[in-house]
GUSE-68522 format. One record per residue: chain; z, x, y of N, C-alpha, C, CB in turn. Coordinates in nm, 2 decimals. Glycine has a CB too. Layout:
<recs>
REC   base     n_up   n_east   n_north    ca_up   ca_east   ca_north     c_up   c_east   c_north    cb_up   cb_east   cb_north
REC      A        Z        X         Y        Z         X          Y        Z        X         Y        Z         X          Y
...
</recs>
This chain:
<recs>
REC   base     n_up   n_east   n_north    ca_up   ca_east   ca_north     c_up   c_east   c_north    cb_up   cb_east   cb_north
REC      A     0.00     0.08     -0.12     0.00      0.00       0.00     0.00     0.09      0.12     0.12     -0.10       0.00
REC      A    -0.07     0.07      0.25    -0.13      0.16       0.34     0.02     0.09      0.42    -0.32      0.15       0.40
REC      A     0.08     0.13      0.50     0.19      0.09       0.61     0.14     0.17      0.74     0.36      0.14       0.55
REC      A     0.13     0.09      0.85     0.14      0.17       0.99     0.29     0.16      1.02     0.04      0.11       1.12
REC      A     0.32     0.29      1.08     0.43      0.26       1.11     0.46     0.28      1.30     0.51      0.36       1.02
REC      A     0.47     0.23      1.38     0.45      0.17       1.56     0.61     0.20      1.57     0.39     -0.05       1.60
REC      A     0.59     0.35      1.65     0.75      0.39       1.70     0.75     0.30      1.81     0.80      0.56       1.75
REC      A     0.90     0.33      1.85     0.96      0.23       1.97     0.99     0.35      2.08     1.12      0.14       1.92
REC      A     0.95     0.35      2.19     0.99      0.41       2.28     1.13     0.39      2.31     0.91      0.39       2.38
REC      A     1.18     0.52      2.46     1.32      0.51       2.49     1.36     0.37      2.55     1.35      0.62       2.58
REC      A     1.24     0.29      2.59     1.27      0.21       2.67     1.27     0.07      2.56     1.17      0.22       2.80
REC      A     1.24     0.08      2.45     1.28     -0.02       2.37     1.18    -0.08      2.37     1.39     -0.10       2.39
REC      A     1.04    -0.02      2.35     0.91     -0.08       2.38     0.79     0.00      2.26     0.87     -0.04       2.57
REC      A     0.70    -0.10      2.21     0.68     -0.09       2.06     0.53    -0.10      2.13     0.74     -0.20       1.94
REC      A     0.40    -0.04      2.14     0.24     -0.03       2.18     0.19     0.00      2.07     0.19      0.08       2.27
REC      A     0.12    -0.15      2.04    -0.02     -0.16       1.96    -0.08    -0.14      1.96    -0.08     -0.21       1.94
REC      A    -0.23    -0.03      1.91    -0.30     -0.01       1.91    -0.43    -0.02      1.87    -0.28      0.02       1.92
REC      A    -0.40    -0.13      1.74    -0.46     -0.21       1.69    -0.44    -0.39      1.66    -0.45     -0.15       1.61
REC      A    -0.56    -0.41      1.57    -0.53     -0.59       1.57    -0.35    -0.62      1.48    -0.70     -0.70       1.44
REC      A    -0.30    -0.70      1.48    -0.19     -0.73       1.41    -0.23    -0.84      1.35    -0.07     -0.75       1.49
REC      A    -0.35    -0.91      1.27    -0.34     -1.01       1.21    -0.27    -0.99      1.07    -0.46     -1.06       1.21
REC      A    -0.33    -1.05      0.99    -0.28     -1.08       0.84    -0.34    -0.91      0.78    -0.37     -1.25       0.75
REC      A    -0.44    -0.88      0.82    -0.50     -0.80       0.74    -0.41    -0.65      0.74    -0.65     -0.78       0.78
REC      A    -0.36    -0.66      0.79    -0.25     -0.49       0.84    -0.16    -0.54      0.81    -0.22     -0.43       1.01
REC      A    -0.10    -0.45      0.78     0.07     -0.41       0.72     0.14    -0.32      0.79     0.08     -0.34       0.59
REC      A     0.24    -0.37      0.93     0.24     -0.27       1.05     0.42    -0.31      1.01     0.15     -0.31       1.24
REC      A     0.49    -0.16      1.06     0.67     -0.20       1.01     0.73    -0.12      1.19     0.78     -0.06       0.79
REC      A     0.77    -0.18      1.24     0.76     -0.14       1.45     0.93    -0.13      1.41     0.69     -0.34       1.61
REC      A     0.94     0.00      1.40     1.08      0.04       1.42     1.03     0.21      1.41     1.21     -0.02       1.28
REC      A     1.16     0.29      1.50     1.13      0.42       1.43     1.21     0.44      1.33     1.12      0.54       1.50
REC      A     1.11     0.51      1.21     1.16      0.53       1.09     1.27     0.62      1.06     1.07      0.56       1.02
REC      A     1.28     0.75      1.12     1.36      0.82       1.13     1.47     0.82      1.27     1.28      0.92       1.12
REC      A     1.57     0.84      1.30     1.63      0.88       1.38     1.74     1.00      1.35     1.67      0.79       1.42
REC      A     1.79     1.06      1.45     1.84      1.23       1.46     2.01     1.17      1.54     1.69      1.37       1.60
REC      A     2.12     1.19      1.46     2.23      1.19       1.53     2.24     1.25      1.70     2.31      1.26       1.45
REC      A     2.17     1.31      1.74     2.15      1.41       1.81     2.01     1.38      1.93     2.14      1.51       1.70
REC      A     2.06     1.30      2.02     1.90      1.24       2.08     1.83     1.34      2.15     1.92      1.11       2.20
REC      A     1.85     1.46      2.19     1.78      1.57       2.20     1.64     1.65      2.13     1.87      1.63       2.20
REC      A     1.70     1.58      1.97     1.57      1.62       1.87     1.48     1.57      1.92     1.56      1.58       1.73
REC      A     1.35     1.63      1.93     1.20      1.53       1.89     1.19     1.53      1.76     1.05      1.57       1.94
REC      A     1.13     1.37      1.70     1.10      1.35       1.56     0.93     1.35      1.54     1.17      1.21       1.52
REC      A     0.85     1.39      1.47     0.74      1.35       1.44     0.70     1.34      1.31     0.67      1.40       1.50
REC      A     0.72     1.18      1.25     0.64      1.13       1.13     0.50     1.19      1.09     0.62      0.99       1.14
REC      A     0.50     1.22      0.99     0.33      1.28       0.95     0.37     1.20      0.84     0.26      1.47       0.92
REC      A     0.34     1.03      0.78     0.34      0.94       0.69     0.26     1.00      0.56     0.29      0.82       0.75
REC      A     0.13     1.04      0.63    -0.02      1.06       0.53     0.03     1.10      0.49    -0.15      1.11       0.54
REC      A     0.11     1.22      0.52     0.05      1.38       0.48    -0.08     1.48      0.57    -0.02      1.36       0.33
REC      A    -0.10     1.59      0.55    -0.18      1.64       0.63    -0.29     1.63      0.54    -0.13      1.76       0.70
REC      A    -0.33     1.58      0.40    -0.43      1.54       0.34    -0.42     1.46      0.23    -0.49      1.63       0.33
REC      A    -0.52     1.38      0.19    -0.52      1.23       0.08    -0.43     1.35     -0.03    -0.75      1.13      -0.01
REC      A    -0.33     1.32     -0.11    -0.31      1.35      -0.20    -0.18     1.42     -0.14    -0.40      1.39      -0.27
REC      A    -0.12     1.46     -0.03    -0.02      1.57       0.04     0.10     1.49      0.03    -0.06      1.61       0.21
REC      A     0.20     1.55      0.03     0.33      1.48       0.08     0.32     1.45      0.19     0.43      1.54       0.08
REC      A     0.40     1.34      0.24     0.45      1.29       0.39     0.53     1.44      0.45     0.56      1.13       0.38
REC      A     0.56     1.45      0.56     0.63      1.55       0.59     0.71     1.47      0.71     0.55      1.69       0.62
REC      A     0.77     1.54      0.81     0.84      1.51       0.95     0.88     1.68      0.98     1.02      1.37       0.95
REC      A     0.85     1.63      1.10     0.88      1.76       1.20     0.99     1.78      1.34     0.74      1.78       1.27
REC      A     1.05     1.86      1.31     1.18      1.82       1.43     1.21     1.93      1.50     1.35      1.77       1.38
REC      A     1.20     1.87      1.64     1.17      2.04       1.71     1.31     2.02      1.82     0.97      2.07       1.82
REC      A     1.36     2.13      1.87     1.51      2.15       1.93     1.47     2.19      2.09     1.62      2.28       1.83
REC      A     1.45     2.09      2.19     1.38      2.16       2.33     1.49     2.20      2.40     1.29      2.05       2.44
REC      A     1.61     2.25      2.36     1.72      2.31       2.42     1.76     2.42      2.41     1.80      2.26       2.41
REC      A     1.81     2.53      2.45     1.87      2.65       2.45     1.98     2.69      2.38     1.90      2.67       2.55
REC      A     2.03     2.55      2.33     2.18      2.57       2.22     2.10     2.52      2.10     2.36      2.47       2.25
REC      A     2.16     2.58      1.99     2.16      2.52       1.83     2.20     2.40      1.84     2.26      2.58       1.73
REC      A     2.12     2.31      1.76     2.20      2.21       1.71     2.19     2.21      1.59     2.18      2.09       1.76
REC      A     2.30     2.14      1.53     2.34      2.10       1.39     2.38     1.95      1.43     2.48      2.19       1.31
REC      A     2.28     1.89      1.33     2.27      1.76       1.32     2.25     1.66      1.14     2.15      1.74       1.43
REC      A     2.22     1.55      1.19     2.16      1.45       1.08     2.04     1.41      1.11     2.24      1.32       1.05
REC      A     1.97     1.40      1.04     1.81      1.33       1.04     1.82     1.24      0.90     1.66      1.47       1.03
REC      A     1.78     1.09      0.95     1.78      1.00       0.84     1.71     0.86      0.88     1.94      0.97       0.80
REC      A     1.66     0.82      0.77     1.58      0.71       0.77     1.68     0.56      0.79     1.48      0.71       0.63
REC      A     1.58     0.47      0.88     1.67      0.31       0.87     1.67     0.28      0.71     1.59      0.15       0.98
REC      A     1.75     0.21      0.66     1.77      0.18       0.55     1.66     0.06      0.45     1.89      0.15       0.57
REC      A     1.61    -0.02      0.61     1.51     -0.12       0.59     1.35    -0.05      0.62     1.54     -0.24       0.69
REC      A     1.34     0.07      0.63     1.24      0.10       0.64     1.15     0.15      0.53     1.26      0.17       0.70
REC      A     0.98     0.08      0.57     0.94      0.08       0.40     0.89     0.24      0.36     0.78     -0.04       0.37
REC      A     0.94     0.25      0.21     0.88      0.38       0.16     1.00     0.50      0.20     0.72      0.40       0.25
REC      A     1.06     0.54      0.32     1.16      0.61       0.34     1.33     0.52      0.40     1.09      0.72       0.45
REC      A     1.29     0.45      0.36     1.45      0.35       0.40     1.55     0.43      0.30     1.44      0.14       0.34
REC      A     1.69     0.46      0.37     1.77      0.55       0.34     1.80     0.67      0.30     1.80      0.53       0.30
REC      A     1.68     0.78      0.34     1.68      0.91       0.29     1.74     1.00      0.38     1.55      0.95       0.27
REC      A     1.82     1.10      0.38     1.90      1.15       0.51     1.90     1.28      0.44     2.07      1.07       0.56
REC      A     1.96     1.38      0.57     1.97      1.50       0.53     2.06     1.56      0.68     1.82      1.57       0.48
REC      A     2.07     1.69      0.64     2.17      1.76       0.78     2.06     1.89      0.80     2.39      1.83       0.72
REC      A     2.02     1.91      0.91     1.98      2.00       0.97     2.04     2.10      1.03     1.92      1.96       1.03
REC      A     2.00     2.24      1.07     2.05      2.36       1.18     1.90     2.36      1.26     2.09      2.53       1.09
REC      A     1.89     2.35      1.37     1.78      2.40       1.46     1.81     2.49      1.51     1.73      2.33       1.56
REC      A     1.77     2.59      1.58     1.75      2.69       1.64     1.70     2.66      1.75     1.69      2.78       1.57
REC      A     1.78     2.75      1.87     1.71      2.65       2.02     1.62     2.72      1.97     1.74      2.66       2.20
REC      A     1.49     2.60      2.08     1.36      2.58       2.11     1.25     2.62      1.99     1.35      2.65       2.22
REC      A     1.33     2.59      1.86     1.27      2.59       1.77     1.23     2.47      1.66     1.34      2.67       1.72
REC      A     1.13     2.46      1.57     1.11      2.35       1.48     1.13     2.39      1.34     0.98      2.29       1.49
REC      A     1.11     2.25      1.26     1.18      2.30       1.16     1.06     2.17      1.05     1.39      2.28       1.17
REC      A     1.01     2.20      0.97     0.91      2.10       0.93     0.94     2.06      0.76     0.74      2.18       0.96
REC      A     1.02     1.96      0.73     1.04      1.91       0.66     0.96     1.81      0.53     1.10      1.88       0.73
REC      A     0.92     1.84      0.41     0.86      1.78       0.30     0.94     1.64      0.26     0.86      1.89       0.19
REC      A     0.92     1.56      0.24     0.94      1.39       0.18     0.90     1.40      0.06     0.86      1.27       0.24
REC      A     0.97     1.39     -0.01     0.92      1.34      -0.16     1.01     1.26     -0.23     0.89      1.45      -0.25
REC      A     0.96     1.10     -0.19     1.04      1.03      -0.25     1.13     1.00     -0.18     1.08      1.07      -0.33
REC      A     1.25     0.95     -0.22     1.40      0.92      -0.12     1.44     1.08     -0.08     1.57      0.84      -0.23
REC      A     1.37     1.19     -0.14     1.45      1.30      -0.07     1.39     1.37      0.02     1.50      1.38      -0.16
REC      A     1.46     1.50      0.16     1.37      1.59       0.19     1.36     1.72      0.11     1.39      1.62       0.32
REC      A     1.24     1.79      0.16     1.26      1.91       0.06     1.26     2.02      0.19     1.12      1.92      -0.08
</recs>
């Protein structure tokens, strides 16, 4: 089953970019969130090719370390409840594998 997944901005605001009829399968929440609102998150769902794992990428735009949590909403399809604890390194990323309920 193909899922789009339509993050929500800071302002609590969800942009379509496509039709929403019957024929799409769209889930408008972000999937991931970071204890830590300073992370940026970015979902790569696909994978970076047909057959790839999904991955996420989390990058630290600050000058201090953080140690945090990164974890999925629980109602979310395909990664609902998968969590883990991170170390960033300022102004560093850190690019994370999905497989399944777990990261790798």
């Amino acid at each position: 089953m193909k899922i789009r997944y339509v993050p929500v901005d800071a302002a609590g605001t969800a942009w379509l970019e496509e039709p929403i009829g019957t024929a799409n399968k769209i889930w408008v929440g972000n999937v991931l969130s970071c204890d830590n609102k300073a992370v940026k998150i970015r979902l790569v769902a696909d994978g970076p090719a047909k057959g790839k794992l999904p991955f996420v990428e989390l990058h630290n735009p600050t000058d201090q370390q953080i140690v945090t949590r990164v974890h999925a909403s629980a109602h979310a399809p395909l990664f609902g409840g998968i969590s883990t604890s991170v170390t960033l390194p300022p102004g560093d990323s850190l690019r994370l594998m999905i497989d399944g309920k777990t990261f790798q």
